[in-house]
N, C-alpha and C positions, 0 to 999 in steps of 0.2 A: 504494500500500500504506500501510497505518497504520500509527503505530507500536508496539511491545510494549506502552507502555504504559497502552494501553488496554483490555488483560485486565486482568481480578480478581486482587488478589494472595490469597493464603492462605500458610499457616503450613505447613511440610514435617515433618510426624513421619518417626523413624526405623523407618519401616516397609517397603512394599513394595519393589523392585528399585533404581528410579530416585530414588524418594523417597530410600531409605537409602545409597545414594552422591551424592544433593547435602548430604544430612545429616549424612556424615562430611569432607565438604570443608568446613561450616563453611556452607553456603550455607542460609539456615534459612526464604526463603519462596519462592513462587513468581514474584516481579515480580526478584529476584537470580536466580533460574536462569535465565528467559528474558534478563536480563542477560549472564550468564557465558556462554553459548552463544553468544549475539549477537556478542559480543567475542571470541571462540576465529576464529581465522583459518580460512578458507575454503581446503578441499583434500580431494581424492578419496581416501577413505578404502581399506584395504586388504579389506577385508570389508563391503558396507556392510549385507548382515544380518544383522550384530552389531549389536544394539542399543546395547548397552553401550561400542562401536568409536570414539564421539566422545567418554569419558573412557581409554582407552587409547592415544589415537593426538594428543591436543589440537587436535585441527581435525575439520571434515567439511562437508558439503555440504548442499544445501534437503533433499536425503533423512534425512542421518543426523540433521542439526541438530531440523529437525523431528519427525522421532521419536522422540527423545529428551521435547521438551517435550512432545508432544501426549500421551504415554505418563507424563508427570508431570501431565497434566493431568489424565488418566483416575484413573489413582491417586489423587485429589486431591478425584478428583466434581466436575471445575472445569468447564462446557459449554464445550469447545475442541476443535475439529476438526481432523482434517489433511487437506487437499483436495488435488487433483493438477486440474492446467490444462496444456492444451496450446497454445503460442500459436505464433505465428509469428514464426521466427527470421531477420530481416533486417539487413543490413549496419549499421542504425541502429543496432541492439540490439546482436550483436557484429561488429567489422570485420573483414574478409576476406569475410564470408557471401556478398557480393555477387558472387565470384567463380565461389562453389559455385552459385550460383542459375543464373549463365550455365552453367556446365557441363553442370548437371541441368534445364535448360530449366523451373525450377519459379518461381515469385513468393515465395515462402519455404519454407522446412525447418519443418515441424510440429515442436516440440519441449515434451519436457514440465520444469514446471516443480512446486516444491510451496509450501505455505503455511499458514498453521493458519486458522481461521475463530472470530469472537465475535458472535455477532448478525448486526450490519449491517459487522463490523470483519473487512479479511485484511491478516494479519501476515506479511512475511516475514523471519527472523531471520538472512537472507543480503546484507539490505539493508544498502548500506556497507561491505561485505565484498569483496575483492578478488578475484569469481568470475568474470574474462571477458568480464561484461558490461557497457556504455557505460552501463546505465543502468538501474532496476527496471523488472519487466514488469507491467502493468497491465491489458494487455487477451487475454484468453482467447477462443480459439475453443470448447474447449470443456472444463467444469470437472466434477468427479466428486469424490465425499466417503469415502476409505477408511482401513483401520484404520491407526493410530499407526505400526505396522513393517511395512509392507506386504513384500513381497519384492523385489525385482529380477524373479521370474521372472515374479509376479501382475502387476510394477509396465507391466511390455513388453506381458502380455497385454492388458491393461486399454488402454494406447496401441495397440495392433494393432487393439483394437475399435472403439475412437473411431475411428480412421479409417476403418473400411471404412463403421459405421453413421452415420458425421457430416461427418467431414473433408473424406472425398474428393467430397461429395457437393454441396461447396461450387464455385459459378461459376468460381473462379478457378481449381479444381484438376484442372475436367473437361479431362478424355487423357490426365491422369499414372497411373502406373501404381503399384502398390504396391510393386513390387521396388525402382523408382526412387526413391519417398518413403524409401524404408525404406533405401537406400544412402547416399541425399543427409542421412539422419541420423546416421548412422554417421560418417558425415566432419565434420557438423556439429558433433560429440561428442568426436571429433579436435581440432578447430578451439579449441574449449573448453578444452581439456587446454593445447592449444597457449602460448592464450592467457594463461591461468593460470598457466604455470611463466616466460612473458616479463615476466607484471606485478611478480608478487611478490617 
Protein backbone atom coordinates (compact mmCIF):
# COMPACT_ATOMS: atom_id res chain seq x y z
CA UNK A 1 0.00 0.00 0.00
CA UNK A 2 1.05 3.66 -0.48
CA UNK A 3 1.13 6.20 1.52
CA UNK A 4 -1.75 9.01 2.14
CA UNK A 5 0.59 11.17 0.88
CA UNK A 6 0.34 10.70 -2.25
CA UNK A 7 -3.26 12.01 -2.84
CA UNK A 8 -3.90 15.77 -3.85
CA UNK A 9 -4.30 17.98 -1.15
CA UNK A 10 -7.10 20.72 -1.49
CA UNK A 11 -8.48 23.23 0.71
CA UNK A 12 -11.92 22.10 2.80
CA UNK A 13 -14.67 24.85 2.70
CA UNK A 14 -17.38 24.93 5.22
CA UNK A 15 -19.73 23.33 3.24
CA UNK A 16 -21.07 19.81 2.79
CA UNK A 17 -21.52 17.16 5.73
CA UNK A 18 -17.82 15.85 6.12
CA UNK A 19 -16.38 18.81 4.78
CA UNK A 20 -18.03 21.15 7.41
CA UNK A 21 -17.02 18.81 10.44
CA UNK A 22 -13.38 18.64 9.45
CA UNK A 23 -13.82 22.60 9.05
CA UNK A 24 -15.19 23.12 12.53
CA UNK A 25 -12.27 20.87 14.02
CA UNK A 26 -9.92 23.31 12.62
CA UNK A 27 -8.66 20.66 10.01
CA UNK A 28 -8.67 23.04 6.94
CA UNK A 29 -7.38 20.73 3.89
CA UNK A 30 -7.46 17.41 2.66
CA UNK A 31 -3.76 15.98 3.09
CA UNK A 32 -4.70 16.94 7.46
CA UNK A 33 -7.98 14.99 7.39
CA UNK A 34 -6.50 11.85 5.62
CA UNK A 35 -3.86 12.61 8.59
CA UNK A 36 -6.22 12.91 11.51
CA UNK A 37 -8.15 9.76 10.45
CA UNK A 38 -5.00 7.93 9.88
CA UNK A 39 -3.99 8.68 13.41
CA UNK A 40 -7.49 8.17 15.28
CA UNK A 41 -6.87 4.42 16.68
CA UNK A 42 -8.36 1.44 15.06
CA UNK A 43 -11.69 -0.01 16.65
CA UNK A 44 -15.12 -1.53 15.67
CA UNK A 45 -17.39 1.14 15.73
CA UNK A 46 -20.97 0.87 17.36
CA UNK A 47 -22.85 1.65 14.01
CA UNK A 48 -20.73 1.58 11.40
CA UNK A 49 -23.58 3.04 8.98
CA UNK A 50 -23.11 6.08 10.52
CA UNK A 51 -21.04 7.82 8.57
CA UNK A 52 -20.49 10.51 10.80
CA UNK A 53 -19.69 7.23 13.70
CA UNK A 54 -15.67 7.96 13.32
CA UNK A 55 -16.15 11.73 14.63
CA UNK A 56 -18.57 10.50 17.52
CA UNK A 57 -16.85 7.55 18.77
CA UNK A 58 -12.75 8.78 17.92
CA UNK A 59 -11.76 5.58 16.24
CA UNK A 60 -13.08 3.08 13.55
CA UNK A 61 -12.03 0.79 11.05
CA UNK A 62 -10.86 0.23 6.94
CA UNK A 63 -14.86 0.72 6.63
CA UNK A 64 -15.75 3.77 8.75
CA UNK A 65 -12.03 5.32 8.33
CA UNK A 66 -12.46 5.01 4.67
CA UNK A 67 -15.78 6.49 4.22
CA UNK A 68 -15.39 9.18 5.84
CA UNK A 69 -12.20 10.24 3.50
CA UNK A 70 -13.45 8.88 0.26
CA UNK A 71 -16.91 10.99 1.06
CA UNK A 72 -14.41 14.12 1.74
CA UNK A 73 -13.10 13.29 -1.31
CA UNK A 74 -16.40 13.21 -3.35
CA UNK A 75 -17.34 16.55 -1.62
CA UNK A 76 -14.15 17.97 -2.76
CA UNK A 77 -14.28 16.66 -6.67
CA UNK A 78 -10.90 15.00 -5.45
CA UNK A 79 -10.76 11.55 -8.00
CA UNK A 80 -10.55 9.08 -4.91
CA UNK A 81 -12.18 5.89 -4.60
CA UNK A 82 -13.14 3.51 -2.17
CA UNK A 83 -12.44 -0.14 -3.40
CA UNK A 84 -13.32 -3.38 -1.33
CA UNK A 85 -10.70 -6.45 -1.91
CA UNK A 86 -11.02 -9.62 -0.65
CA UNK A 87 -7.96 -11.49 0.15
CA UNK A 88 -6.83 -14.27 1.96
CA UNK A 89 -6.79 -14.55 5.41
CA UNK A 90 -3.77 -16.77 6.74
CA UNK A 91 -1.84 -17.29 9.86
CA UNK A 92 0.96 -14.93 8.20
CA UNK A 93 -1.44 -12.11 8.04
CA UNK A 94 -3.30 -12.76 11.50
CA UNK A 95 -2.19 -15.44 14.04
CA UNK A 96 -4.38 -18.04 15.39
CA UNK A 97 -5.86 -18.24 11.46
CA UNK A 98 -3.91 -21.40 11.12
CA UNK A 99 -5.96 -23.19 13.58
CA UNK A 100 -9.36 -22.16 11.94
CA UNK A 101 -7.94 -23.29 8.49
CA UNK A 102 -7.22 -26.99 10.16
CA UNK A 103 -10.74 -26.89 11.55
CA UNK A 104 -12.53 -25.79 8.26
CA UNK A 105 -10.23 -27.93 6.03
CA UNK A 106 -9.84 -24.58 3.93
CA UNK A 107 -6.17 -22.94 2.61
CA UNK A 108 -7.56 -19.43 3.84
CA UNK A 109 -10.65 -17.53 5.10
CA UNK A 110 -11.63 -15.08 2.09
CA UNK A 111 -11.93 -11.91 3.92
CA UNK A 112 -12.71 -8.53 2.98
CA UNK A 113 -10.65 -5.63 3.35
CA UNK A 114 -11.06 -1.71 2.17
CA UNK A 115 -8.96 1.20 0.73
CA UNK A 116 -9.28 4.32 -1.30
CA UNK A 117 -7.71 4.37 -4.99
CA UNK A 118 -5.52 7.45 -6.91
CA UNK A 119 -4.48 6.51 -10.40
CA UNK A 120 -1.81 3.87 -10.10
CA UNK A 121 -1.91 4.77 -5.89
CA UNK A 122 -4.03 2.24 -2.99
CA UNK A 123 -4.11 3.82 0.36
CA UNK A 124 -4.89 2.36 3.22
CA UNK A 125 -5.46 4.70 6.23
CA UNK A 126 -5.51 1.53 8.69
CA UNK A 127 -1.83 1.09 7.86
CA UNK A 128 0.09 1.24 11.29
CA UNK A 129 -2.83 1.18 13.13
CA UNK A 130 -3.29 -1.43 15.64
CA UNK A 131 -6.19 -3.78 13.77
CA UNK A 132 -5.07 -7.41 14.32
CA UNK A 133 -3.07 -7.67 11.73
CA UNK A 134 0.98 -8.91 11.56
CA UNK A 135 1.19 -6.82 8.60
CA UNK A 136 -0.67 -4.68 5.54
CA UNK A 137 -2.46 -6.62 2.81
CA UNK A 138 -1.23 -6.21 -0.47
CA UNK A 139 -2.48 -8.93 -2.58
CA UNK A 140 -6.32 -9.33 -3.43
CA UNK A 141 -8.07 -12.07 -4.97
CA UNK A 142 -10.59 -10.01 -5.87
CA UNK A 143 -11.17 -6.01 -5.99
CA UNK A 144 -14.45 -4.10 -6.69
CA UNK A 145 -14.89 -0.14 -6.68
CA UNK A 146 -18.13 1.05 -4.43
CA UNK A 147 -19.77 4.02 -3.13
CA UNK A 148 -17.83 6.10 -0.14
CA UNK A 149 -20.64 4.52 2.61
CA UNK A 150 -21.45 1.57 1.26
CA UNK A 151 -23.75 -0.42 3.94
CA UNK A 152 -22.82 -3.52 5.82
CA UNK A 153 -25.85 -5.01 4.21
CA UNK A 154 -24.74 -4.18 0.27
CA UNK A 155 -21.15 -4.57 1.88
CA UNK A 156 -21.94 -8.81 2.63
CA UNK A 157 -23.83 -8.97 -0.52
CA UNK A 158 -21.28 -7.70 -2.66
CA UNK A 159 -18.79 -10.58 -0.74
CA UNK A 160 -21.58 -13.36 -1.20
CA UNK A 161 -21.16 -12.49 -4.97
CA UNK A 162 -17.48 -12.56 -5.23
CA UNK A 163 -17.43 -15.66 -4.03
CA UNK A 164 -19.98 -17.68 -5.80
CA UNK A 165 -18.85 -15.79 -9.32
CA UNK A 166 -14.96 -15.71 -8.48
CA UNK A 167 -13.69 -17.02 -5.40
CA UNK A 168 -14.98 -20.29 -5.18
CA UNK A 169 -14.08 -21.00 -8.41
CA UNK A 170 -10.46 -20.76 -7.60
CA UNK A 171 -8.17 -24.39 -7.74
CA UNK A 172 -7.45 -24.20 -4.35
CA UNK A 173 -11.20 -23.65 -3.11
CA UNK A 174 -12.69 -26.46 -5.39
CA UNK A 175 -15.03 -28.85 -2.46
CA UNK A 176 -15.41 -26.06 -0.08
CA UNK A 177 -18.78 -25.20 0.28
CA UNK A 178 -20.29 -21.99 0.84
CA UNK A 179 -21.89 -22.45 4.32
CA UNK A 180 -18.34 -23.45 5.31
CA UNK A 181 -16.45 -20.40 3.76
CA UNK A 182 -19.19 -18.25 5.17
CA UNK A 183 -18.66 -19.93 8.99
CA UNK A 184 -14.88 -20.01 8.66
CA UNK A 185 -15.47 -16.08 8.27
CA UNK A 186 -17.48 -15.43 10.89
CA UNK A 187 -14.97 -16.87 13.36
CA UNK A 188 -12.32 -15.35 11.22
CA UNK A 189 -14.11 -11.88 12.33
CA UNK A 190 -14.14 -13.27 15.91
CA UNK A 191 -10.52 -14.00 15.75
CA UNK A 192 -10.07 -10.10 14.65
CA UNK A 193 -12.14 -8.65 17.41
CA UNK A 194 -10.09 -11.05 19.53
CA UNK A 195 -7.07 -9.86 18.56
CA UNK A 196 -7.63 -6.24 18.64
CA UNK A 197 -8.87 -5.86 22.37
CA UNK A 198 -5.24 -8.23 23.25
CA UNK A 199 -3.04 -5.67 21.24
CA UNK A 200 -4.38 -2.43 22.26
Amino acid sequence: MDSFMVLPDKAIPNADIVSAEFHSMGVKNFQDACRYVHELPYGYNSDRDDLMILFKEKMGTCTTKHAVIATLAQELGLPIQKNIGIYAMTEEIVTGTGKLLSEFGLPYIPMLHCFLVYEKFRVDLTAGNRNGKNRSIEVFLHVEQVVPNITAKDEYLLYRKALGETIMKRPELQGADLKRILHARERGLKLLKEKLLTTN
